[in-house]
N, C-alpha and C positions, 0 to 999 in steps of 0.2 A: 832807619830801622827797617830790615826786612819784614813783611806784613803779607805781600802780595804772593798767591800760592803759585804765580807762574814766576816767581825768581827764586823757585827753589829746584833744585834736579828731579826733585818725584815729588808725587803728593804722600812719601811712606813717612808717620812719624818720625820716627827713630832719624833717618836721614835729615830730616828738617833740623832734628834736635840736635845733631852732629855739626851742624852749620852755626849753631850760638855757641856751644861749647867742645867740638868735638878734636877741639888740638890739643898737644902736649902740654898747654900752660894754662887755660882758663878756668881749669877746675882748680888747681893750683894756688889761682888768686884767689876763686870762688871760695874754698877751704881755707885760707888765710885769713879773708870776712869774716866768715864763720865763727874763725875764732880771734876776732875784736882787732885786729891789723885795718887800718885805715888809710897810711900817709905811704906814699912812694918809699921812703926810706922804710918803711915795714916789710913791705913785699921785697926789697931788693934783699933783708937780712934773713928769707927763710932758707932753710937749708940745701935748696933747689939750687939755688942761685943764677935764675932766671938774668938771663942777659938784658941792660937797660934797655937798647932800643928794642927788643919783644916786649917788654913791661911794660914801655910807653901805646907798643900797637895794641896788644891786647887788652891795657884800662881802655882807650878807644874805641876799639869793637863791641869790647861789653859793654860802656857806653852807649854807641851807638844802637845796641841791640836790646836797650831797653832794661839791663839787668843789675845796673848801679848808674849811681850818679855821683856828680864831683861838684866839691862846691870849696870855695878858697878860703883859708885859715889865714893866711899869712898875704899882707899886700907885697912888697919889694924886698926880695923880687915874690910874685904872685905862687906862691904851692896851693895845694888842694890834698883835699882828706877826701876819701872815696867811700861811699855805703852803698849797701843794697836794697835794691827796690825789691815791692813784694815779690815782681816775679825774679829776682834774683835769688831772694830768698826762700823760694820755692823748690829751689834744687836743695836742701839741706837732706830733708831723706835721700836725694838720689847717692848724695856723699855717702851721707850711712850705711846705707844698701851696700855702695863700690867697698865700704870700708869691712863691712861684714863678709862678703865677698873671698875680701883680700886672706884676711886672717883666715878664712876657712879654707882656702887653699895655696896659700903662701906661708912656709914654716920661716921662722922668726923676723915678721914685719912687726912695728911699733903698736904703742898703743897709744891710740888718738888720749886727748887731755880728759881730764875726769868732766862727767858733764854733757861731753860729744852726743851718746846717744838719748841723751832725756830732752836736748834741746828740740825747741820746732821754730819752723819759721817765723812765728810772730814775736819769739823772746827773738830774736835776732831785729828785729824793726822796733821793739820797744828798746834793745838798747840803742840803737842809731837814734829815737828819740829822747832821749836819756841826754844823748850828748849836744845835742840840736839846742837843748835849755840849760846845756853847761855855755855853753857859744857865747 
């Protein structure tokens, strides 16, 4: 997990924050979380259709960067269900925010699931423990 301020390209927020999420697909996943998608085959059927070897680097990187975890449902062969950590679930305003955004200057974009904007980050880690005591 990057931590260390000299392996990042500047000390400017925003820059730093571009380095955990700033590609084409990790808000993607992130917003998939958000709304209750767990398993590899979740993320691969969103309407994106994020190509598998990017799905596999980028659960990895978010991974590695501290913003979910994976933990195995299934022994043989070994799958894993993915959730977010709090600081993954931390970015849920920022969604918000890019979503309100959108709509306010993009003429006929979707409209997120009912729900979207009342949530916060902690109903998002109550329900990852919700399912932890279904296990």
């Amino acid at each position: 997990m990057k931590t260390e301020p000299q392996s990042y390209r500047s000390k400017c927020p925003l820059s730093i924050a571009l380095e955990f999420i700033g590609d084409k697909w990790s808000l993607i996943i992130i917003r998939d979380m958000c709304l209750g998608k767990s398993k590899y085959c979740d993320f691969q059927s969103s309407p994106e259709g994020i190509p598998t070897n990017i799905l596999a680097s980028r659960l990895r990187e978010l991974e590695e960067n501290g913003l979910l975890v994976k933990r195995p449902y299934q022994d043989k062969p070994v799958r894993y269900e993915y959730f977010l950590t709090p600081k993954g679930a931390d970015l849920l305003p920022v969604l918000q925010h890019l979503v309100m955004w959108t709509q306010k200057h993009v003429d006929g974009c979707g409209e997120p699931p009912e729900g979207f904007f009342t949530a916060k980050p902690e109903d998002l880690l109550k329900r990852q423990e919700r399912g932890k005591e279904l296990a």
